[in-house]
N, CA, C and O of each residue as an XYZ file, in Angstrom:
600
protein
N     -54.562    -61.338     54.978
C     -54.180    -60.032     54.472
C     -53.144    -60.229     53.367
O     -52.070    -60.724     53.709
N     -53.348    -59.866     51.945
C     -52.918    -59.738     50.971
C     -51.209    -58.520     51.344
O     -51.038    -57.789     52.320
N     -50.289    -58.741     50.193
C     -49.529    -57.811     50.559
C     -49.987    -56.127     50.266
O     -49.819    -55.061     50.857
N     -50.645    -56.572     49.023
C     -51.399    -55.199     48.521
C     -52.445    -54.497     49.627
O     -53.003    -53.403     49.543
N     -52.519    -55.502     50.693
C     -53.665    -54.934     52.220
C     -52.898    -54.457     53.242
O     -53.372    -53.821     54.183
N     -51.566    -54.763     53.097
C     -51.005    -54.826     54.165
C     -50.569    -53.248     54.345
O     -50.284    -52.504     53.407
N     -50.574    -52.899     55.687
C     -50.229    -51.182     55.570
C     -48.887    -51.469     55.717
O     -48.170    -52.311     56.258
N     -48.758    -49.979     54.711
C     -46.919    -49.783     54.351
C     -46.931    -47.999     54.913
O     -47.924    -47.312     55.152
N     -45.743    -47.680     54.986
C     -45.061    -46.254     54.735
C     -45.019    -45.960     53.742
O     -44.611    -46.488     52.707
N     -45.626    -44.708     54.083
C     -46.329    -43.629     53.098
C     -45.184    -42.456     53.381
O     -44.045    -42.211     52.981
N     -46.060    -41.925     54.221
C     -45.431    -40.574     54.679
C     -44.752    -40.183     56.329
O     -45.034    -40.860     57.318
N     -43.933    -39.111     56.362
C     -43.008    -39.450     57.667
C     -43.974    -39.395     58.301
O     -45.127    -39.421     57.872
N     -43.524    -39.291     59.699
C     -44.796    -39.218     61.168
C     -44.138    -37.758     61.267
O     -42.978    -37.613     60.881
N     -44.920    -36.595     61.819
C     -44.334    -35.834     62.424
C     -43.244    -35.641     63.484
O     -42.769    -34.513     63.613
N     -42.772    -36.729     64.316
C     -41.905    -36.863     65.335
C     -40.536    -36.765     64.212
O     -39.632    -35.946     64.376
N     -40.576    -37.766     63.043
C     -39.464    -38.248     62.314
C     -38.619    -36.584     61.563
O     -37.504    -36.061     61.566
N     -39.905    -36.321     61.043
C     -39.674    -35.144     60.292
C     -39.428    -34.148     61.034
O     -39.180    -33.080     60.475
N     -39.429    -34.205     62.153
C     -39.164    -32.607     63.449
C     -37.591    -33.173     63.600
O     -36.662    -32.392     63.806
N     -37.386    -34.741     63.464
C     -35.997    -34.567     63.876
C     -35.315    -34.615     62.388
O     -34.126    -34.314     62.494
N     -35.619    -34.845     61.285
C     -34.877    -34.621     60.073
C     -34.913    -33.054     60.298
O     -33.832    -32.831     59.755
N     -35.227    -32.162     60.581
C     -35.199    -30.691     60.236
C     -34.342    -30.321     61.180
O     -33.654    -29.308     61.051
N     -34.277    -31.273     62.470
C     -33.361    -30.788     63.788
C     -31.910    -31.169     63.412
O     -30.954    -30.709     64.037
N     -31.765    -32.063     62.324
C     -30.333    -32.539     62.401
C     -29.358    -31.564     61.223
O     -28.883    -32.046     60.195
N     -29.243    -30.484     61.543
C     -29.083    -29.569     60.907
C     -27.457    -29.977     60.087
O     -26.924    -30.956     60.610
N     -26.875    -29.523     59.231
C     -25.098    -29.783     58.914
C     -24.896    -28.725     57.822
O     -25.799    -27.967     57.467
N     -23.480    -28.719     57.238
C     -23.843    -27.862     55.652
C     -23.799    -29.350     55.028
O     -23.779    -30.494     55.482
N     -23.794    -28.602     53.452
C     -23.615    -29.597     52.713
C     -25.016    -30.122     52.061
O     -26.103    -29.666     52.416
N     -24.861    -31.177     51.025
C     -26.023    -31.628     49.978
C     -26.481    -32.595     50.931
O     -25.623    -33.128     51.634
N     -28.063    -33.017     51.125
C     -28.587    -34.008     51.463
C     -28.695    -35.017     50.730
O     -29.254    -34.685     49.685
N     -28.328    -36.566     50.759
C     -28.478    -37.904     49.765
C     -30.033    -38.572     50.066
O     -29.774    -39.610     50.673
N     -31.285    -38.486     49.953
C     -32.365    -39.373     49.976
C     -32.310    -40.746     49.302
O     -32.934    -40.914     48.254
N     -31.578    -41.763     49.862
C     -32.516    -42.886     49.266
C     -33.949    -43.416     49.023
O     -34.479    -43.817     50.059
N     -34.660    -43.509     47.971
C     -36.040    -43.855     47.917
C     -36.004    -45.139     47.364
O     -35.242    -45.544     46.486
N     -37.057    -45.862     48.061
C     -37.329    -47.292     47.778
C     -38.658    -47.291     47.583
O     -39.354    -46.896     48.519
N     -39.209    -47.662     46.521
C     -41.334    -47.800     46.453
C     -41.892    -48.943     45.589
O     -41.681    -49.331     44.440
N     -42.578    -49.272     46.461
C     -43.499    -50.395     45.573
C     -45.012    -49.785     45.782
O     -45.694    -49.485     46.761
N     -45.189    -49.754     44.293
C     -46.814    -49.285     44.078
C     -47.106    -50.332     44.217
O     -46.655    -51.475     44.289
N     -48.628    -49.355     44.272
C     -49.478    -50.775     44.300
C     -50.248    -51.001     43.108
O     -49.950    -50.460     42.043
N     -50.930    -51.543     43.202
C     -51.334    -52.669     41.867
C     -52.341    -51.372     41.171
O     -52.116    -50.996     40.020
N     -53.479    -50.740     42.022
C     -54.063    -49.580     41.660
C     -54.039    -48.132     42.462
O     -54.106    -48.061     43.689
N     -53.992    -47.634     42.078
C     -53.971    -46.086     42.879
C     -55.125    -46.088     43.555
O     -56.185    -46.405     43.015
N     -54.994    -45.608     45.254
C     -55.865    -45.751     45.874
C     -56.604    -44.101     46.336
O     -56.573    -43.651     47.481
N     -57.330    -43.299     44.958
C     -57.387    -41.799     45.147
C     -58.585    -42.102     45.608
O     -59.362    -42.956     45.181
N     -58.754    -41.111     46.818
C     -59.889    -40.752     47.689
C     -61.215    -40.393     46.615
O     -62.359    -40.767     46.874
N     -60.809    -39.492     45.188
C     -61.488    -38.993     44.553
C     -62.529    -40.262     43.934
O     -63.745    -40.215     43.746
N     -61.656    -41.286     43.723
C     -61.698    -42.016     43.023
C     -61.290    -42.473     41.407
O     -61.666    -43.449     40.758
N     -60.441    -41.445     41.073
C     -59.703    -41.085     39.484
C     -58.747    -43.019     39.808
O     -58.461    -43.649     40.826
N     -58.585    -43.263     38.381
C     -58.647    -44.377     38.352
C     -57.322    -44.244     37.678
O     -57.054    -43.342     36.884
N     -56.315    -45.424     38.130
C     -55.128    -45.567     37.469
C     -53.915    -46.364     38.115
O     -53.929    -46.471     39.341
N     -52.950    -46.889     37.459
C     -52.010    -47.911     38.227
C     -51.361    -47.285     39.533
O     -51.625    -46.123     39.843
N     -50.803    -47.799     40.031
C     -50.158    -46.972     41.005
C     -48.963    -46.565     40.308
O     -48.387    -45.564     40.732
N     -48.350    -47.365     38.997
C     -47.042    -46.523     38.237
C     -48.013    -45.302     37.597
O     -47.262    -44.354     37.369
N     -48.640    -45.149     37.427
C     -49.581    -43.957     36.314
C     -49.472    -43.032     37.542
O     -48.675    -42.107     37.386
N     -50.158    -43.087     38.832
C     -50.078    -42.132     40.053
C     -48.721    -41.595     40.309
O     -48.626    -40.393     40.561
N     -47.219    -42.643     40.262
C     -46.412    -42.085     40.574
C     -46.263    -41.046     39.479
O     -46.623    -39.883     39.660
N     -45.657    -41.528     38.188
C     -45.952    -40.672     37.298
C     -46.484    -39.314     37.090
O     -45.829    -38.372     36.646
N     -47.993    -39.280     37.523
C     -47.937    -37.813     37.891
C     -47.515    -36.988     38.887
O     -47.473    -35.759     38.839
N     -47.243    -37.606     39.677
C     -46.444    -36.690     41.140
C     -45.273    -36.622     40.877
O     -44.692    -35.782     41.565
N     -44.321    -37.428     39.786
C     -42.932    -37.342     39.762
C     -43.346    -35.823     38.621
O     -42.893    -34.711     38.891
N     -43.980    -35.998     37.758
C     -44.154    -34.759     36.414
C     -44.397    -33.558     37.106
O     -43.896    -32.458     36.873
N     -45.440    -33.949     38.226
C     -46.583    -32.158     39.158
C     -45.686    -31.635     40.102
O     -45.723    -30.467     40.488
N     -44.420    -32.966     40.699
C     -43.587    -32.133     41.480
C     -42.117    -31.807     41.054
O     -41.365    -31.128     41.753
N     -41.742    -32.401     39.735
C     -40.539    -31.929     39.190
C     -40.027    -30.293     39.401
O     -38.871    -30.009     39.717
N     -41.086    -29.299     39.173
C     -40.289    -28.111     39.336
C     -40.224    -27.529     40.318
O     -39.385    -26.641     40.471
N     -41.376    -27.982     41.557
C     -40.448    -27.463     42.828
C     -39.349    -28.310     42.965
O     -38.370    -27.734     43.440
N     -39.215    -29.318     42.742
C     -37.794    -30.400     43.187
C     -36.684    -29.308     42.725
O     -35.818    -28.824     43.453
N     -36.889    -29.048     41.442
C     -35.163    -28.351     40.604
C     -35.327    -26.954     41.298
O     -34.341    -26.365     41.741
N     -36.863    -26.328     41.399
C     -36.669    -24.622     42.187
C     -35.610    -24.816     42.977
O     -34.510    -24.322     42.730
N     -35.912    -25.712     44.208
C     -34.748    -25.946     45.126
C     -33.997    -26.020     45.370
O     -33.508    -25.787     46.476
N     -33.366    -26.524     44.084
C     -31.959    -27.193     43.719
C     -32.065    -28.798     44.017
O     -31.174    -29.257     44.732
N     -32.812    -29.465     43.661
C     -33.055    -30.957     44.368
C     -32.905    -31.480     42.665
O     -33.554    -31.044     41.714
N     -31.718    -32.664     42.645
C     -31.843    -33.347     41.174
C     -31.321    -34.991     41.512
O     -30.467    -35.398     42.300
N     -31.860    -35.429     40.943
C     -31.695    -36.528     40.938
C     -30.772    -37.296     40.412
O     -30.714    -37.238     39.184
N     -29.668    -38.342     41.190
C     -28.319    -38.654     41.121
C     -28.212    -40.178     40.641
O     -27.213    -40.599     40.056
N     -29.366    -40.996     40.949
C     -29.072    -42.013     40.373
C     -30.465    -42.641     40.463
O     -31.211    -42.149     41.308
N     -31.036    -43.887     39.549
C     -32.063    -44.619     39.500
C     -32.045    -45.739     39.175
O     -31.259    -45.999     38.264
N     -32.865    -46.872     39.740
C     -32.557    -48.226     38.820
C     -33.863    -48.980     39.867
O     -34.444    -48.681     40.910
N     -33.886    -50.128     38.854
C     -35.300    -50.838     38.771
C     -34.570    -51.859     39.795
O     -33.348    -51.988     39.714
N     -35.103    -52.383     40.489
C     -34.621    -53.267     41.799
C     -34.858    -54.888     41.276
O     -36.059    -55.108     41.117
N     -34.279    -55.674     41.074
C     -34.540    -57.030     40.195
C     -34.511    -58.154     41.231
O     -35.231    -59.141     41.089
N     -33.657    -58.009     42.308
C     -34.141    -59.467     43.289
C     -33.563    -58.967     44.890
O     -32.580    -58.287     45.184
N     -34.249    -59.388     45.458
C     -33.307    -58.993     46.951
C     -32.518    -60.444     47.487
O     -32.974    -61.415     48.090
N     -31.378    -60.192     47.077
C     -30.278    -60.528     47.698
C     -30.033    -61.331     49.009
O     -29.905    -62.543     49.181
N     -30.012    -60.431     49.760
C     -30.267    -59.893     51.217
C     -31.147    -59.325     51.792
O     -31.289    -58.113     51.627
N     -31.929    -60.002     52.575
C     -33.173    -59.350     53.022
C     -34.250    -59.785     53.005
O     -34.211    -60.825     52.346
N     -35.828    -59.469     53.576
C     -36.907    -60.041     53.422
C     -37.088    -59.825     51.897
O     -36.779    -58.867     51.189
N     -37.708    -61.055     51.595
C     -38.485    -61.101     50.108
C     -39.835    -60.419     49.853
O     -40.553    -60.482     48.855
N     -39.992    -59.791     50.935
C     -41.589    -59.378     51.431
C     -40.874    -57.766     50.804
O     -41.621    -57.030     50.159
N     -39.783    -57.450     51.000
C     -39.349    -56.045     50.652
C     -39.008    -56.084     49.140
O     -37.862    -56.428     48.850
N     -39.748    -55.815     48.286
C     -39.723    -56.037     47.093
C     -40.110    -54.644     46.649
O     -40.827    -53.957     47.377
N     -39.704    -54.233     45.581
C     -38.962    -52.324     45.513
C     -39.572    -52.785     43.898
O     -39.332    -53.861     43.350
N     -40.326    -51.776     43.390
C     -40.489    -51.402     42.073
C     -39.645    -50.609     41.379
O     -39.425    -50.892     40.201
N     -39.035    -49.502     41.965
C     -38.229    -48.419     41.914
C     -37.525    -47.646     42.985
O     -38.001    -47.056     43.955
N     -36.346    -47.776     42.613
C     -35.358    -47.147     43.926
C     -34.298    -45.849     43.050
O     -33.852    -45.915     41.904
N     -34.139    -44.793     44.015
C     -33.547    -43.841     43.073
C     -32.468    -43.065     44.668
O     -32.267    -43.540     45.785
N     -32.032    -41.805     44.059
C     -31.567    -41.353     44.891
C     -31.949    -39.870     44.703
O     -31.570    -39.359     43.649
N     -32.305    -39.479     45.146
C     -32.684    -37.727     44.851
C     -31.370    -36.903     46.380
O     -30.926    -37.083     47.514
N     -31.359    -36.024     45.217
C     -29.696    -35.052     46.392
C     -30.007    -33.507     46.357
O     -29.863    -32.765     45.386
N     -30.573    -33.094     47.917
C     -30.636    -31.899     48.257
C     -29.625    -30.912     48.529
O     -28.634    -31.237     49.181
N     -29.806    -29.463     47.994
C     -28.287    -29.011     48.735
C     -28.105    -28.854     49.581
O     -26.987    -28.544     49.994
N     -29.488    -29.038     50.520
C     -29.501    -29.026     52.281
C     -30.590    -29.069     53.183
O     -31.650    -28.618     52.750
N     -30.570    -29.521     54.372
C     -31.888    -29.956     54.917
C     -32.723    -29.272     54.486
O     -33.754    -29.806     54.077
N     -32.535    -27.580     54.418
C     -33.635    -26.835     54.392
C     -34.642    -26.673     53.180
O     -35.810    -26.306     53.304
N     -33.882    -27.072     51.734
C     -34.461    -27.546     50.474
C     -35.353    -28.725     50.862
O     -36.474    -28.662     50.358
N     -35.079    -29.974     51.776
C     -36.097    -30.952     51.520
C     -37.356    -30.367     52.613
O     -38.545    -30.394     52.294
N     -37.055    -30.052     53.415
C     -38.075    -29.174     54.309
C     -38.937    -28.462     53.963
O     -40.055    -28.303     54.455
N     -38.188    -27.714     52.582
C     -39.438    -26.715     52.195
C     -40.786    -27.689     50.481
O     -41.795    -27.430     49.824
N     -39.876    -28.633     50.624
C     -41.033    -29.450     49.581
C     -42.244    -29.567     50.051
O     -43.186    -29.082     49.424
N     -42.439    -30.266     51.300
C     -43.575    -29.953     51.590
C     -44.694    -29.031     51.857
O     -45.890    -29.311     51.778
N     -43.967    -27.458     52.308
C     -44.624    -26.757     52.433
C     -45.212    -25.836     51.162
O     -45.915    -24.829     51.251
N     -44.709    -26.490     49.952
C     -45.107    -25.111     48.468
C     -46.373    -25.884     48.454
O     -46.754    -26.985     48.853
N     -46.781    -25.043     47.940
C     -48.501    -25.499     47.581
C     -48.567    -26.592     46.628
O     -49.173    -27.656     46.755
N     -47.479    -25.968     45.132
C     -47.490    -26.866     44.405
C     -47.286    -28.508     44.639
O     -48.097    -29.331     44.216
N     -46.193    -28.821     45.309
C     -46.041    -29.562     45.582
C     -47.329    -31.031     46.732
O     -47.555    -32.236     46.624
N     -47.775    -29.947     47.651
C     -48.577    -30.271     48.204
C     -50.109    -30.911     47.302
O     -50.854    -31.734     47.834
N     -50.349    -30.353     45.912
C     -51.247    -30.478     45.326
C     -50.387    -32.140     44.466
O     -50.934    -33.191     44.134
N     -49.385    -31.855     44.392
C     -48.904    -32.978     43.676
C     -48.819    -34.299     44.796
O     -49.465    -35.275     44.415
N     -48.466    -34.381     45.457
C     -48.457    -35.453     46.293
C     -49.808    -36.345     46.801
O     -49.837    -37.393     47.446
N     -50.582    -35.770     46.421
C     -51.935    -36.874     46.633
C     -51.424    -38.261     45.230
O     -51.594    -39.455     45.475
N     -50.882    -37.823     43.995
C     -50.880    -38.739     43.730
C     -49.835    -39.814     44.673
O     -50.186    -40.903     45.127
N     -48.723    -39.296     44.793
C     -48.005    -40.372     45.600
C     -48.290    -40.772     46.453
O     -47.558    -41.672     46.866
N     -49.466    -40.424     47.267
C     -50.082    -41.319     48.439
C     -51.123    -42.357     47.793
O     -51.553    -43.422     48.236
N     -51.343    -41.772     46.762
C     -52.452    -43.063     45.985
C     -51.651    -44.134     45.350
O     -52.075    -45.279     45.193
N     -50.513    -43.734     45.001
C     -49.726    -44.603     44.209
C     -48.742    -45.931     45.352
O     -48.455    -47.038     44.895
N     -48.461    -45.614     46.448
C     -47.372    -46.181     46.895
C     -47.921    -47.113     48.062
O     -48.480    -46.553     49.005
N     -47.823    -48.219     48.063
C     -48.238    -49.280     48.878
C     -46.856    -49.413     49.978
O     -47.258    -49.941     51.015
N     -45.545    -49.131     50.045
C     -44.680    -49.374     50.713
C     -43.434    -48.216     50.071
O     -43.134    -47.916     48.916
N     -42.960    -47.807     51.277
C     -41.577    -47.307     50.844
C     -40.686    -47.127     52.222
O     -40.976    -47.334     53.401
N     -39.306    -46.587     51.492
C     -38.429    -46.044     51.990
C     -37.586    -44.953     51.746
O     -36.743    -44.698     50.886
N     -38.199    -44.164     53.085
C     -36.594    -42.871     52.468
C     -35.854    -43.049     53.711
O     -36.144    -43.158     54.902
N     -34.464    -43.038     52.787
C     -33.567    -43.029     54.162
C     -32.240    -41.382     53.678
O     -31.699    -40.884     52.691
N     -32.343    -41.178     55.232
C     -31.353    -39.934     54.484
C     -30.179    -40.337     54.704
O     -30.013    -40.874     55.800
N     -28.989    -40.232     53.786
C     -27.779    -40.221     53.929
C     -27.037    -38.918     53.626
O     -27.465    -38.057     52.858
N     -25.819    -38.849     54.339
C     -24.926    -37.925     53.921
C     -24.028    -38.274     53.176
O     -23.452    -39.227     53.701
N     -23.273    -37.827     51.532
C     -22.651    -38.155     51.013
C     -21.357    -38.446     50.835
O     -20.739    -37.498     50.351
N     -20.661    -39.482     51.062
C     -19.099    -39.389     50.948
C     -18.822    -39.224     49.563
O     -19.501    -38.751     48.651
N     -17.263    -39.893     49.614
C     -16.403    -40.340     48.522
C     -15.988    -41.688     48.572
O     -15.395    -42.223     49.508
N     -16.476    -42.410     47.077
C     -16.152    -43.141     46.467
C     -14.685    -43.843     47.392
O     -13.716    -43.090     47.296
N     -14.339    -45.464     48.454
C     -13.112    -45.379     48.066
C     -13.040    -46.833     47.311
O     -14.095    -47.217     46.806
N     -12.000    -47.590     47.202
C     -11.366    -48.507     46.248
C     -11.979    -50.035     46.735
O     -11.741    -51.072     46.118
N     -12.694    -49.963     47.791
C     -13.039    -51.705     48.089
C     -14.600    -51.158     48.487
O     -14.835    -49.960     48.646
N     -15.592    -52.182     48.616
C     -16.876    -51.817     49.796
C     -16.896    -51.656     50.955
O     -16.520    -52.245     51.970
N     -17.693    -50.225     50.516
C     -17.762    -49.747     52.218
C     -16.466    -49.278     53.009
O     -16.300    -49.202     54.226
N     -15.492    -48.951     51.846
C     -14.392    -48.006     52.314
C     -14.859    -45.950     51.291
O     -14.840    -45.551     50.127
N     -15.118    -45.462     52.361
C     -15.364    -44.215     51.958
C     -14.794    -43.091     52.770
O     -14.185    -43.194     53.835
N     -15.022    -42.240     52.249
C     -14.546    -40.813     53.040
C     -15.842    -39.942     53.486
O     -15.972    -38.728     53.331
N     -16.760    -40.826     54.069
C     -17.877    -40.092     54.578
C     -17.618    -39.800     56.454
O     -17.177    -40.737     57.120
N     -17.728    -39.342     56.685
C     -17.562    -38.855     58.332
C     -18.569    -39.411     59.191
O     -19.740    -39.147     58.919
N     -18.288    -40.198     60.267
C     -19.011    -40.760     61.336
C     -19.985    -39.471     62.152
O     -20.992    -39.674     62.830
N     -19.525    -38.506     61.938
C     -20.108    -37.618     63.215
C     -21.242    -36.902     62.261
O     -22.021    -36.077     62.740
């Protein structure tokens, strides 16, 4: 099994996503995203294109529900070597997208628009990661912040 065979995360499981909606707080949500396309977009239709061309259109088809929401994006950068970690986890693109609250990322899935846009990102993405964080403050060494344990 090739890595390009190998099954990755796509999309949450329903268990995951019942408890992202359960963990209610105020405040902006932080998404880390981590994705490695794959080599070709794998559309059911069969429309033909890289898996960067697939992301591409789902980042363009779902841009304006993202901002309806208030959802904008805080930081991005191309991932160049892992450090730390399996070498098998190899990231094409990692970004951070910031909700103003659970209930904004909750409702992405349910607009239509959006829903029509996301076939490309299931064709496009051979592996990912979202992880949610809550946002602190910046402090003066690593991994000294003013984010709250609870």
């Amino acid at each position: 099994m090739t890595k390009e065979d190998a099954p990755g995360f796509i999309d949450p499981t329903r268990e995951r996503f019942a408890e992202f909606r359960e963990q209610q707080r105020p405040g902006p949500v932080h998404m880390l995203n981590l994705v490695r396309f794959r080599e070709l977009a794998a559309y059911e239709d069969g429309t033909i294109a890289t898996g960067a061309e697939a992301y591409a259109s789902y980042a363009r088809e779902s841009a304006p529900v993202f901002k309806r929401l208030g959802g904008r994006q805080i930081w991005i950068g191309a991932p160049e070597l892992m450090l730390i970690g399996p070498e098998s986890e190899a990231w094409d693109i990692a970004f951070i997208a910031e909700y103003p609250g659970v209930d904004a990322f909750v409702q992405m899935p349910r607009d239509p628009d959006y829903r029509k846009a996301v076939r490309h990102r299931q064709a496009a993405v051979a592996d990912s990661r979202l992880i949610r964080m809550r946002p602190g403050v910046p402090g003066e060494g690593f991994g000294i912040t003013g984010v709250s344990q609870t």
